[in-house]
C-alpha positions in Angstrom: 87.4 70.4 140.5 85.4 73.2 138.3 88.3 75.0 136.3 88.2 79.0 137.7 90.8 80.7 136.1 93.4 80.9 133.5 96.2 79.0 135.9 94.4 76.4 137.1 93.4 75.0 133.4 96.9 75.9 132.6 97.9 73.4 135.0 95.5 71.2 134.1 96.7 71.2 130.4 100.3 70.5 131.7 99.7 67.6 133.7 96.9 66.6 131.0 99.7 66.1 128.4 102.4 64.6 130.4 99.7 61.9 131.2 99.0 61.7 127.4 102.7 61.1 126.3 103.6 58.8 129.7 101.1 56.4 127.8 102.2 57.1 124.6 105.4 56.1 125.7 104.2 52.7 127.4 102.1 51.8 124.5 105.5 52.3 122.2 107.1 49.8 124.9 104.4 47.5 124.8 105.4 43.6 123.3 105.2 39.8 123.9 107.6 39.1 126.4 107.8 42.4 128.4 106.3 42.3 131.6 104.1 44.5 133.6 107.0 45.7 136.0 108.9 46.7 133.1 106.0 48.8 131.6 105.5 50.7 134.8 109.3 51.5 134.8 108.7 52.6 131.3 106.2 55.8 132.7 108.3 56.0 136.1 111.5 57.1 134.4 109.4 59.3 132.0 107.5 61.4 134.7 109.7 61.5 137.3 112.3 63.6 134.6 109.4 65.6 134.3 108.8 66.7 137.9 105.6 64.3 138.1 104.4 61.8 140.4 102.1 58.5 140.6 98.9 59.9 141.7 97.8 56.4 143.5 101.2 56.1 145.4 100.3 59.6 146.9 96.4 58.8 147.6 96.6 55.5 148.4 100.3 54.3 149.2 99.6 52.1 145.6 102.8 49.6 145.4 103.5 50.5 141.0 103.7 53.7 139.5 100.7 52.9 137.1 98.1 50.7 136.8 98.4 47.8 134.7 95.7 45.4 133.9 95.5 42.5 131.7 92.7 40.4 130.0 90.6 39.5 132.9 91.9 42.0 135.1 90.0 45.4 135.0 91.6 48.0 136.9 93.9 48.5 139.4 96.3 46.0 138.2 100.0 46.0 140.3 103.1 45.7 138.1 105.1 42.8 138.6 106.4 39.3 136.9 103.5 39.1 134.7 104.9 38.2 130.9 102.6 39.4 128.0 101.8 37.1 125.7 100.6 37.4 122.1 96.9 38.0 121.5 96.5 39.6 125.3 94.7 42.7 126.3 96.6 45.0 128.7 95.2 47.8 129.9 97.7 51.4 130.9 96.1 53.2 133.6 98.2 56.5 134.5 97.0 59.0 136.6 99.8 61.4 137.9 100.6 65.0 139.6 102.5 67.8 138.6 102.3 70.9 141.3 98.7 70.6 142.6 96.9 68.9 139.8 95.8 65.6 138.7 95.3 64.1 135.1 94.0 60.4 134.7 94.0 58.4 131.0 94.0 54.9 130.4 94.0 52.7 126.8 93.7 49.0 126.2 95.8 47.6 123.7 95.7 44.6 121.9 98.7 42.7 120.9 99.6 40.8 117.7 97.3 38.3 117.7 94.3 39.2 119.7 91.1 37.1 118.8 88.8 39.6 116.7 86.5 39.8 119.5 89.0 41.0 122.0 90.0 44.0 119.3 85.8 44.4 119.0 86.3 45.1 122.6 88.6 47.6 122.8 87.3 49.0 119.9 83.7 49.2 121.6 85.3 50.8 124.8 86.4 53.4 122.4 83.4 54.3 121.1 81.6 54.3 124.5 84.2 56.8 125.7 83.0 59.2 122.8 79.4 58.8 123.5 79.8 59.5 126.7 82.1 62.9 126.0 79.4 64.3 123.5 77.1 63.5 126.5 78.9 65.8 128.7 77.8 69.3 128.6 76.8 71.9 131.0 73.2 71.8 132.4 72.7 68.1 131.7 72.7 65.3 134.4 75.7 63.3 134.9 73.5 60.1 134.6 73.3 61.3 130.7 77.2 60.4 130.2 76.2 56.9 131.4 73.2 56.3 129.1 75.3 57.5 126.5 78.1 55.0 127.3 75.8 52.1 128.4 74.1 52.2 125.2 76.9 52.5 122.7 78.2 49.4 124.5 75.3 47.3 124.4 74.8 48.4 120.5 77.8 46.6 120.0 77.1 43.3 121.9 79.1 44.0 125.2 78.7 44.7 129.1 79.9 47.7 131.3 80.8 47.1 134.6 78.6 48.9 136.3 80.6 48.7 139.8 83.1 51.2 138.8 82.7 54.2 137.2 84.4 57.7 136.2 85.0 60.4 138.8 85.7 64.2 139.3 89.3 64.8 139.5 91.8 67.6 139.8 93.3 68.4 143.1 92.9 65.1 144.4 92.6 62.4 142.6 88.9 61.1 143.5 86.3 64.3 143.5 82.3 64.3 143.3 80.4 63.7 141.4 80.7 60.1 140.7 80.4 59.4 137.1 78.4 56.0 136.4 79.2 54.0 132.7 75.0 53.3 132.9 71.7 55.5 133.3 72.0 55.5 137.2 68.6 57.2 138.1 71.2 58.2 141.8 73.3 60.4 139.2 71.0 63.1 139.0 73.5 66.3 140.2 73.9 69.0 136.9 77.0 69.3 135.2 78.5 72.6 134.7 81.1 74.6 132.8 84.6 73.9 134.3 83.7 70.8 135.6 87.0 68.3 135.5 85.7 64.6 135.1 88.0 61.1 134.4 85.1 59.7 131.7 86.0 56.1 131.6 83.8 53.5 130.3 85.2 49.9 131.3 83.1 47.3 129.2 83.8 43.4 129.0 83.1 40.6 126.5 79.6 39.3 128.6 78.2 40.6 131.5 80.2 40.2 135.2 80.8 41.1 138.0 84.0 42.7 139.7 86.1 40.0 141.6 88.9 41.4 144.3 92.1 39.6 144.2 94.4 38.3 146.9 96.7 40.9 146.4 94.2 43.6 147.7 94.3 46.1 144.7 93.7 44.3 141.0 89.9 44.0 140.1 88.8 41.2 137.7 85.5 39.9 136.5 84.5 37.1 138.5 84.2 35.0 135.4 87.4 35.8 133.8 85.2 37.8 130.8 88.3 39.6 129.0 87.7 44.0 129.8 88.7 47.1 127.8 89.3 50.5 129.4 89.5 54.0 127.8 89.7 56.6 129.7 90.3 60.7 129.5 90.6 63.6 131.8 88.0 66.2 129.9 86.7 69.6 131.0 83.1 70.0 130.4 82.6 73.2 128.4 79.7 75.0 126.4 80.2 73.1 123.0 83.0 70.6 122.3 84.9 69.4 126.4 88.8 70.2 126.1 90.2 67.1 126.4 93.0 67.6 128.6 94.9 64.1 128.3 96.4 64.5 124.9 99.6 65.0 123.5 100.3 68.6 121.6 
């Protein structure tokens, strides 16, 4: 989506924010013991008072509100009996709509007792995300978010997963142009102002690849390597991108 007028980032902003504090809200909920059907309840109950719903249940008939992924999982992890545990990384994925428009954001957080590598991690996904942001700005080519983001993360002595990658979004929830986490040569199209992007770097502990489970939906890496996510909605801009999945 390329923002065109004063309504449409408006709308962009509201759904931006509900996103933002849905995952505050999880994160606040987040604890040894609680599971990951009880975490998507957490952001069900919050956006559906607020007039928004699951994005991937609209797109893709996805069986949980949210995405929830833990330690080996990547993305696209369905809620259910899983217990957290101390020292696990779980991963809150929440892309919603709110009339029209689309927002996505995720976070990985570590619990008490996560190794000092797994908080490295998370950490290093972090900082990916904001090399990859100060990347983003009009006339450059999208392949310059992913060199950004590919070599933040190897600077700090981890992997991206260079099967998945960040997207457009805004009306639906999966727009052009694809947005690689490495210097894909293929990325070549030119960013422009009002472009909406989901810029998502998704790094893990040594290199992998992804690994489809049984259930048909949750990605992991094929040899368990522990991931981080971090993830906004941002609209590229002239100067600083507004950031559209944060809380006022």
């Amino acid at each position: 989506m390329t923002i065109q007028s004063a309504t449409e980032l408006e709308g962009m902003r509201a759904i931006g924010r509900l996103v933002a504090e849905a995952l505050a809200v999880m994160e606040g909920a987040v604890k040894p013991g609680v599971t990951t059907a009880q975490l998507d309840d957490v952001a069900r109950v919050f956006l559906e008072a607020k007039g928004a719903r699951s994005a991937p249940q609209l797109t893709y008939g996805f069986p949980g509100f949210t995405c929830i992924s833990v330690n080996e999982e990547i993305v696209h992890g369905v809620p259910g009996a899983r217990v957290l545990h101390e020292g696990d990384l779980v991963t809150l994925d929440v892309t919603a709509e709110l009339k029209g428009f689309m927002a996505d954001a995720a976070r990985t957080v570590a619990l008490p007792g996560a190794s000092r590598e797994a908080q490295e991690l998370v950490a290093s996904a972090e900082r990916a995300y904001d090399a990859g942001v100060k990347a983003a700005r009009p006339g450059t080519r999208v392949r310059a978010i992913g060199r950004a983001i590919e070599q933040s993360v190897k600077h700090d002595g981890f992997s991206v997963m260079r099967e998945l990658c960040g997207h457009g979004i805004g009306r639906v929830l999966h727009e052009e142009p694809t947005v690689p986490n490495f210097d894909d040569p293929a990325a070549n199209s030119q960013l422009h102002q009002g472009l909406v992007l989901a810029v998502e770097p998704l790094v893990s502990m040594r290199p992998a690849r992804i690994f489809d489970e049984a259930d048909g939906w949750t990605i992991r890496t094929h040899n368990r390597a522990w991931s981080a996510h971090h993830e906004n909605t941002i609209v590229v801009m002239d100067g600083e991108p507004i950031v559209l999945t944060v809380a006022d």
